[in-house]
C-alpha positions in Angstrom: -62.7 29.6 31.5 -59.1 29.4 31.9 -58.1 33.6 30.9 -55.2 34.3 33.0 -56.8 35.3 36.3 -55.0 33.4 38.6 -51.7 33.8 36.8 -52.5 37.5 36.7 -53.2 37.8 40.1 -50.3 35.7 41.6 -48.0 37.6 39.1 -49.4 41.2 40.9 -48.8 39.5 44.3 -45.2 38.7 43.5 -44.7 41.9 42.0 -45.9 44.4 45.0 -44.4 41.4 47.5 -40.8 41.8 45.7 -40.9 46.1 45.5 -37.9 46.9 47.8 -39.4 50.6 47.9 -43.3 49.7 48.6 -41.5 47.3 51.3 -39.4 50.0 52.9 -42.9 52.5 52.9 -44.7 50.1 54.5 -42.2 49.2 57.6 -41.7 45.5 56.4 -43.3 42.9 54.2 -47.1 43.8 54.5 -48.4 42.8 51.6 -51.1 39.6 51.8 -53.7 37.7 50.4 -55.1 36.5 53.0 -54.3 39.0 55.9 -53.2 37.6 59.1 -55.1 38.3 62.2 -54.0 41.5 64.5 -51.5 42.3 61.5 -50.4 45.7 62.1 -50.8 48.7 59.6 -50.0 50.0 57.1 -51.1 47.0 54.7 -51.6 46.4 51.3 -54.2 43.4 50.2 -55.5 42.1 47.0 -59.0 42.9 47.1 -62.2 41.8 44.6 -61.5 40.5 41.0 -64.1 40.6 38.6 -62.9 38.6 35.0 -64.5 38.6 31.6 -64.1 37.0 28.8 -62.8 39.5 26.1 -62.4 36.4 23.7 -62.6 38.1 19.4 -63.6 35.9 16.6 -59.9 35.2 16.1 -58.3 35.1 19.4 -59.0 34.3 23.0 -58.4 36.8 26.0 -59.5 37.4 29.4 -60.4 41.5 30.9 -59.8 41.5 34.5 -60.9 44.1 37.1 -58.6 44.1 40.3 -58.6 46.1 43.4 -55.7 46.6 45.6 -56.8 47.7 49.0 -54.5 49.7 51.2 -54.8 50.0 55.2 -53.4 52.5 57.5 -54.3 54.3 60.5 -51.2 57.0 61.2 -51.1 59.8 58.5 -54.2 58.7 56.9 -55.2 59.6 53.9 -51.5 61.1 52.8 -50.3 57.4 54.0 -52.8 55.8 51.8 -52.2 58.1 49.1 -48.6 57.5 48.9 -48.3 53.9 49.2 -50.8 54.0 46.2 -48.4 56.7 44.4 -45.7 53.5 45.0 -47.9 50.9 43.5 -48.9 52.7 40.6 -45.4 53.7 39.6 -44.0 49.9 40.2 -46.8 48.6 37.7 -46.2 51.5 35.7 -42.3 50.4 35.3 -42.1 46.9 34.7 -44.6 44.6 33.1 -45.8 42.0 34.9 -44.9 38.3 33.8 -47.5 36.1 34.1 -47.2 32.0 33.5 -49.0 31.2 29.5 -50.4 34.7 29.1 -49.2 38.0 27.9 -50.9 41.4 29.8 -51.9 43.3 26.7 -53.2 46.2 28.8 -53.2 47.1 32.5 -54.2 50.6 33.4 -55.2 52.4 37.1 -58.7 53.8 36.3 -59.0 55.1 39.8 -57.8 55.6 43.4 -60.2 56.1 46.4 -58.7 57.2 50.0 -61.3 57.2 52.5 -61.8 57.0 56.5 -63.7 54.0 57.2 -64.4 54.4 61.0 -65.0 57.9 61.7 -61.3 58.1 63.8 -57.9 57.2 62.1 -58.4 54.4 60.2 -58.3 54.8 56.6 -59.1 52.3 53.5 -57.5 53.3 49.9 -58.5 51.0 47.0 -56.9 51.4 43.4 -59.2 50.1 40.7 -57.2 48.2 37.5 -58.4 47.0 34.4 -56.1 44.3 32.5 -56.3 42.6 29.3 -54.7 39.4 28.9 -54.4 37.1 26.4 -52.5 33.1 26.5 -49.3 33.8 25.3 -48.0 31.2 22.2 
């Protein structure tokens, strides 16, 4: 089932990769797919992708579920919170352009912060839905 998941995926890599501001919050290029061992925080990963088909009688399409994972340790949860703040703004401004498909939707439907060891290290995931469809 070819529905825009990669493209979608490497177009939200590029995008968050290529934010001068997200860049400058996080203290240098930290943004990954596959994160590096002993990489130092704050990073932002791409995280689980769930895709659908969302195919009508008349036209094909693909609904995506992505989660972008942030990592930090100093400041926390107001670190997490604020590099999310950045990433949901960036995706708010500019579509993203994807190779032979068209986002008709992409929406933030949540943002978690939590502490995942009991000290100083904190997780933050934003949850998005998208809606693509192969552009003609």
């Amino acid at each position: 089932m070819e529905n825009g998941a990669a493209a979608l995926q490497k177009a939200l890599y590029e995008a968050l990769k290529n934010d001068d501001e997200l860049i400058e919050t996080l203290g240098g290029e930290h943004v990954y797919d596959h994160v590096p061992p002993k990489t130092a925080f704050p990073y932002v990963t791409l995280g689980e992708t769930l895709s659908k088909d969302w195919s009508t009688a008349s036209e094909p399409g693909g609904e995506h579920f992505l989660n972008i994972q942030i990592w930090a340790r100093e400041a926390g949860r107001k670190r997490v919170l604020d590099i999310a703040g950045r990433i949901a703004t960036r995706l708010d401004e500019e579509p993203l352009e994807i190779d032979g498909h068209r986002v008709v939707n992409l929406m933030l439907t949540e943002v978690l912060a939590r502490n995942t060891d009991g000290f100083g290290s904190y997780l933050g995931t934003m949850r998005y839905r998208a809606v693509t469809e192969p552009s003609i």
